[in-house]
Phi, psi and omega in degrees: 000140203255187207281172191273345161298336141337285213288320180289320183320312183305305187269011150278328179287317161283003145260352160334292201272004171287312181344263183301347153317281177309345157137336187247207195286130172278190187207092215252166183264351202287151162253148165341153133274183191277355187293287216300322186299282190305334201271316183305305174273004144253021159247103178285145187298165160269140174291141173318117207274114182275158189297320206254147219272162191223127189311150168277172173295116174284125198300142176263143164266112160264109201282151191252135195295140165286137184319126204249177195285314198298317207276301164319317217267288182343305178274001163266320182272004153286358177291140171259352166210167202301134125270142191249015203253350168338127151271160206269320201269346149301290201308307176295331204282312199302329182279324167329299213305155180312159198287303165318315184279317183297297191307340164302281183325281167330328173278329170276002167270324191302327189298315191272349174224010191197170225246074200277036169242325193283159163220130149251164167236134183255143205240136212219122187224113180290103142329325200195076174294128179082158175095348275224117182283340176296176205228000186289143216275357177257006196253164164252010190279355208259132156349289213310320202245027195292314206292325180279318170272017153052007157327107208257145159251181177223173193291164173261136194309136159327154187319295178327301211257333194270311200271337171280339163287335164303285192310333164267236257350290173325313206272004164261324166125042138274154168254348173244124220241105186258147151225156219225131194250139199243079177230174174276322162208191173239028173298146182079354191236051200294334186298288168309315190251054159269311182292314174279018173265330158287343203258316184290315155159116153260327170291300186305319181318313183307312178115066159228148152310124161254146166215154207233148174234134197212359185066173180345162169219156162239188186305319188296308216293359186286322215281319186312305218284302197293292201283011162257006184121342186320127158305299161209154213231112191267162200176089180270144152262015127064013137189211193283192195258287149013281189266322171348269198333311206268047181205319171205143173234359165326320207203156215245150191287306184285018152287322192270336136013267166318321161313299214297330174284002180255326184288258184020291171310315177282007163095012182228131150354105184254125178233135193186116186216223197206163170243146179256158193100013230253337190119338182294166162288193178272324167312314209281340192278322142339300169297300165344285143001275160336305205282281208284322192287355172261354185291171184302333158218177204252133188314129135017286178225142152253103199270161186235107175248160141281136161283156188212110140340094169247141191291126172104349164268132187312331219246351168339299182294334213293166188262169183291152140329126145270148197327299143330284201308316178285320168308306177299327191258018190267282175335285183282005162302311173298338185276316192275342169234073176273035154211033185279175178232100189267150204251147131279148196209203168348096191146292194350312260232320198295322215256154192280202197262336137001296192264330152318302196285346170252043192235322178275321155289318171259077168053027169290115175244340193235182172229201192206108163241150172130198207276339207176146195220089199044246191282307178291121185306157181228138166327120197275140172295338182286318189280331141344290187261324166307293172323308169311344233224291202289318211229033158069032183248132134239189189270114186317156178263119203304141185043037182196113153263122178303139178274121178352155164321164154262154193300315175311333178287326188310000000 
């Protein structure tokens, strides 16, 4: 029998030579010599090429994520100061957002920037009820709608009885003490407004804020205001640019625009917000937003009305806001204005003490309190200040906001 490394050779070799037929490396028991080793390791070999093509590396693309409701909210409530630069499409994503997470969030701006215990209260007195040559469809004050809304008008009050309403104001805990003229502007009407320049102070005298509402202004008659004292100056634009038309056509969204640059220039306060309920959308109250969160600087105080439904105003009938809805734009307002001072303003009297409190966790700080609110009822101060009392509120101080918590007070 011949030996058995003989028997393998044999049965190796014609696989060998299948081997290198095909390309590749055979695979022998024999070891090198040592010539075959050095020549191998002073030649380097080429790597091996495969028959079939092989894809290059496809580039990963890095997309940057399109903006989310949370990323919008995020980078807003990290501000550390007011922007006037707001897009309608931040502003709906952030009024978007679930309800809950926005009012929390909105309650942490309000906190960074403001005394979230203080409210302040304003006491809102018509001087001059009625007569109002405008059209607007919610008011009962327009000449137009006397027959229905059985509104009488009247003269404008003396110096004497507007400044004895200041003092209980006062003598009740408000501090900002507003009055409101049911005119279209104030041509012509230098005589009157000599008399609300004394009316003005005579309010500043008490140690109260004044603020005055007058329809249109122009620059002088802003400039007459600022030097007898005026605080702020109220001026709503009362919805979007968009829905306006379908609501009043007397005065031009960019007339009331223009008030607002002569108060601005003049050096007073601008207060100046909108009402819901008007028949508008969620876009339009969005847009409303805009208009004030884009002015060159962001209004002072923004009051938030409810609409309140009067018999004899085309808008009579309409059915209330819901609720939501006065809550989202309260929450984005605090976000998109943090250091504005947002008002509950017209409604107040509809909502229970509940839906106050959570209008005041997403950053609602002022009311409107006291006997009357132009036309419409109003919360009384005794009932006021028992809610203040229950649920741990006082009252802001006239020309002065208490400087926010320290993160140890939180």
């Amino acid at each position: 029998m011949e030996p058995a490394r003989l028997a393998l050779r044999r049965v190796a070799e014609p696989l060998a030579r299948s081997a290198r037929c095909n390309g590749l490396r055979a695979f022998t028991t024999a070891a090198p010599s040592r010539a075959a080793a050095a020549a191998a390791v002073a030649q380097p070999q080429e790597p091996l090429q495969p028959s079939f093509p092989i894809p290059s590396p496809t580039p990963v693309r890095h997309e940057a994520p399109a903006p989310t409701s949370r990323n919008v909210l995020r980078e807003a409530v990290s501000a550390t100061q007011p922007r006037n630069n707001w897009t309608r499409e931040e502003i709906a994503t952030i009024y978007d957002h679930p309800l809950m997470d926005l009012v929390h969030q909105a309650g942490l701006v309000h906190r960074r920037f403001h005394n979230p215990a203080e409210v302040q209260l304003c006491t809102l007195m018509n001087i001059k009820t009625g007569g109002c040559t405008e059209d607007c469809s919610y008011c009962a004050q327009a000449t137009r709608y006397q027959k229905g809304t059985g509104l009488q008008a009247k003269k404008v009050e003396t110096v004497e009885s507007v400044l004895a309403a200041a003092r209980a104001a006062k003598a009740n805990g408000s501090t900002r003490f507003c009055m409101g003229a049911a005119w279209r502007d104030m041509r012509g009407r230098k005589n009157s407004l000599r008399n609300i320049a004394e009316m003005i102070r005579g309010v500043r005298e008490l140690g109260m804020e004044a603020c005055v509402t007058l329809g249109m202004i122009d620059g002088a008659q802003a400039r007459e205001l600022r030097e007898a004292g005026l605080t702020a100056y109220n001026h709503n634009v009362d919805t979007s640019r968009e829905f306006y038309p379908s609501v009043i056509s007397t005065r031009t969204y960019d007339e009331r625009l223009q008030t607002l640059a002569h108060v601005r220039d003049a050096g007073i306060n601008v207060c100046s917000g909108g009402i819901l309920g008007l028949g508008e959308t969620a876009t339009d109250r969005v847009g409303l937003l805009h208009t004030v969160s884009t002015l060159p600087s962001h209004p002072e105080s923004f009051p938030v009305n409810a609409l309140v439904p009067i018999k004899g105003t085309p808008l009579g009938d309409r059915e209330p806001i819901d609720f939501t809805s006065m809550l989202r734009t309260v929450a984005t307002a605090r976000v998109i204005m943090p250091a504005t001072i947002i008002r509950i303003a017209a409604g107040r009297k509809t909502m229970s003490e509940e839906k106050q409190a959570l209008c005041f966790l997403a950053g609602a700080n002022a009311i409107f309190t006291g006997e009357k609110m132009l036309t419409t009822e109003c919360n009384g101060w005794d009932e006021d200040k028992e809610m203040f009392e229950r649920w741990g509120l006082e009252p802001m101080k006239s020309f002065e906001k208490s400087p926010p918590p320290t993160t140890s007070e939180l």
